[in-house]
C-alpha positions as CSV (number, residue, x, y, z in Angstrom):
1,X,182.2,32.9,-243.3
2,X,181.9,31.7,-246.5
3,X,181.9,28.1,-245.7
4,X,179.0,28.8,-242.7
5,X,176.7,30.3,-245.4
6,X,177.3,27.7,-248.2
7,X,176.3,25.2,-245.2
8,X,173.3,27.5,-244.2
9,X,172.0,27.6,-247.8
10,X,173.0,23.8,-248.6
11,X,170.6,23.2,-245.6
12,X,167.6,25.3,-246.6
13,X,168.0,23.5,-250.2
14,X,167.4,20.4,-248.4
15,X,164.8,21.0,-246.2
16,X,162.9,22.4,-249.5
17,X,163.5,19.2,-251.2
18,X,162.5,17.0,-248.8
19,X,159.3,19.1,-248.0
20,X,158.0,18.6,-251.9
21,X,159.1,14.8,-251.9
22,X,156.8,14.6,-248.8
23,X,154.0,16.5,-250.3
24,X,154.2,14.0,-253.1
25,X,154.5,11.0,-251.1
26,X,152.0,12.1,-248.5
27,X,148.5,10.0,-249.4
28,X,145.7,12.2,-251.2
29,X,142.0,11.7,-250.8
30,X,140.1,13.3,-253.5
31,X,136.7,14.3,-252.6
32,X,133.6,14.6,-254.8
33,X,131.1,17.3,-253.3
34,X,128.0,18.7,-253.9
35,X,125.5,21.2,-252.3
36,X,122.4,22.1,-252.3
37,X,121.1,25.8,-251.4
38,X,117.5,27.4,-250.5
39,X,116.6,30.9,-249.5
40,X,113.4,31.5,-247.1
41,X,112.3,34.8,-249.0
42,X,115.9,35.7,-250.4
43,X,116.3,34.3,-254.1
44,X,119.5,33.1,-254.7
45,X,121.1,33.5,-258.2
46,X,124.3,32.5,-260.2
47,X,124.3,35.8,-262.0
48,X,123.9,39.6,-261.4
49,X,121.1,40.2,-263.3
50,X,119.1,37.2,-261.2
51,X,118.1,35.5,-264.2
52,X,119.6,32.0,-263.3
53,X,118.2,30.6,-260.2
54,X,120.6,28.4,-258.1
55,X,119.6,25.7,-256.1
56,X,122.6,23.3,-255.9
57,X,126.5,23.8,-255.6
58,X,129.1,22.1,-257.5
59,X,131.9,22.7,-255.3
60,X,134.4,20.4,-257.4
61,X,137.1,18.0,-256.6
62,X,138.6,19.1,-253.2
63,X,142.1,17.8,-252.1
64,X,142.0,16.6,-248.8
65,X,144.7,18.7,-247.4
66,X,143.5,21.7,-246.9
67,X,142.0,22.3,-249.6
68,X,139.1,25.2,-250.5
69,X,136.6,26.4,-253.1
70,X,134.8,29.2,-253.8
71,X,131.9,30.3,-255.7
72,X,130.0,33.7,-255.4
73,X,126.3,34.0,-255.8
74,X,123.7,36.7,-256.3
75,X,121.5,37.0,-253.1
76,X,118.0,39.1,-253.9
77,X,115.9,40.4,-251.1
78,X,112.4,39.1,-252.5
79,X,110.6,40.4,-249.6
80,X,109.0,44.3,-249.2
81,X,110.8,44.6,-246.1
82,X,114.6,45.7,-245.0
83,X,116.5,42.6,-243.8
84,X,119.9,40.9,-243.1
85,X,121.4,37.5,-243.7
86,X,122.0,34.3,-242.0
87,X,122.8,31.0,-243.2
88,X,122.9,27.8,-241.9
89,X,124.3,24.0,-242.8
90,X,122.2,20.5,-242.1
91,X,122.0,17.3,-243.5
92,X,125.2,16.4,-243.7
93,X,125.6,13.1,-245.6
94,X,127.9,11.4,-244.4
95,X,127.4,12.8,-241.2
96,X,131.1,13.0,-240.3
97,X,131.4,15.3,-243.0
98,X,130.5,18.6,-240.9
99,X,133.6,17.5,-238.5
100,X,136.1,18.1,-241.3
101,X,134.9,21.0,-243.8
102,X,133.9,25.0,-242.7
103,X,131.5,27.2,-244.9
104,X,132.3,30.6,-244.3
105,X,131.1,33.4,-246.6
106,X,132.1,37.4,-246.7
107,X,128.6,38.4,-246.1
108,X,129.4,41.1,-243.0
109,X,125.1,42.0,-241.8
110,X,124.6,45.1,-244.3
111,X,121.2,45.6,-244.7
112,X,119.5,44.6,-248.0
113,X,116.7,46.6,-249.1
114,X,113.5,45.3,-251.5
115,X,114.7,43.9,-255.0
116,X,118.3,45.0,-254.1
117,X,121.1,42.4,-254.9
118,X,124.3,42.0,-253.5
119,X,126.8,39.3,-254.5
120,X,128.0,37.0,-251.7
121,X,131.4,34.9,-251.9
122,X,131.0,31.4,-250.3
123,X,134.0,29.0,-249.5
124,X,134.3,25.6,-248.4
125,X,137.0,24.0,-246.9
126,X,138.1,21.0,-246.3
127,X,140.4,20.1,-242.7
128,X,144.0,19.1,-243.7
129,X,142.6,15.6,-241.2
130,X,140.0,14.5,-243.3
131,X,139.7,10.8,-242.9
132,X,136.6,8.4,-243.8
133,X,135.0,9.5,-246.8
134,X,135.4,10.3,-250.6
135,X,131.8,11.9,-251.0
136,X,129.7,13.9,-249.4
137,X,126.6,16.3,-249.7
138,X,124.7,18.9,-247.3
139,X,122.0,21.7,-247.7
140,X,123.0,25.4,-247.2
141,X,119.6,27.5,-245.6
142,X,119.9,31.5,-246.5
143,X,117.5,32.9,-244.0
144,X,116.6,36.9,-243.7
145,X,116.6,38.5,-239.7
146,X,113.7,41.3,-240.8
147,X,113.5,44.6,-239.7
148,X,110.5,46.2,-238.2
């Protein structure tokens, strides 16, 4: 019994090892980013107090496998209406790009009121396949759905 478990645990050891020394060896691609963001009657801020106006991302340096970042912004309903949130991506650059990375944010369709602010998380990730480009760029659209 003692023997069986040395071998189980001699195995597992292995299999550990040789997963790091492929992580290692596995080729990276390090990918410079950038985005920039409008809002159609929704300003978009960097803090709470929606003093600093954002208009472009700096998403960082993304490893190619898999890798994500997030940032959070500050999105003010600007309008004397009730609304909810939409977004949407174009002008992707290369255009390849939109086949390997998802934006996804946390935003779940509350309604925001006039001058109220609610801070959104965004995330971008980038597909453990990436293949064919170190750079890349696209616009993010923040668009309200108004209620009558």
């Amino acid at each position: 019994m003692r023997l069986r478990r040395k071998i189980v645990i001699t195995a597992i050891l292995i299999l550990v090892i040789a997963a790091v020394v492929y992580a290692q060896l596995t080729p990276r691609v390090t990918i410079h980013n950038y985005g920039t963001i409008k809002g159609i009657g929704v300003g978009i801020y960097s803090d709470s107090e929606c003093t600093e106006e954002t208009t472009f991302i700096d998403w960082g340096i993304l490893d190619s496998r898999g890798d994500w970042s997030n940032t959070t912004l500050f999105m003010k309903n600007e309008k004397n209406t009730n609304f909810t949130l939409s977004y949407q991506t174009g002008n992707w650059t290369p255009p390849e790009a939109e086949s390997y990375l998802s934006l996804t944010w946390n935003y779940t369709d509350q309604v925001v009121h006039p001058e109220q602010v609610i801070p959104v998380d965004l995330r971008l990730q980038v597909y453990a396949n990436v293949t064919g480009f170190t750079n890349f760029s696209f616009e993010i659209t923040v668009t309200p759905s108004e209620f009558l």
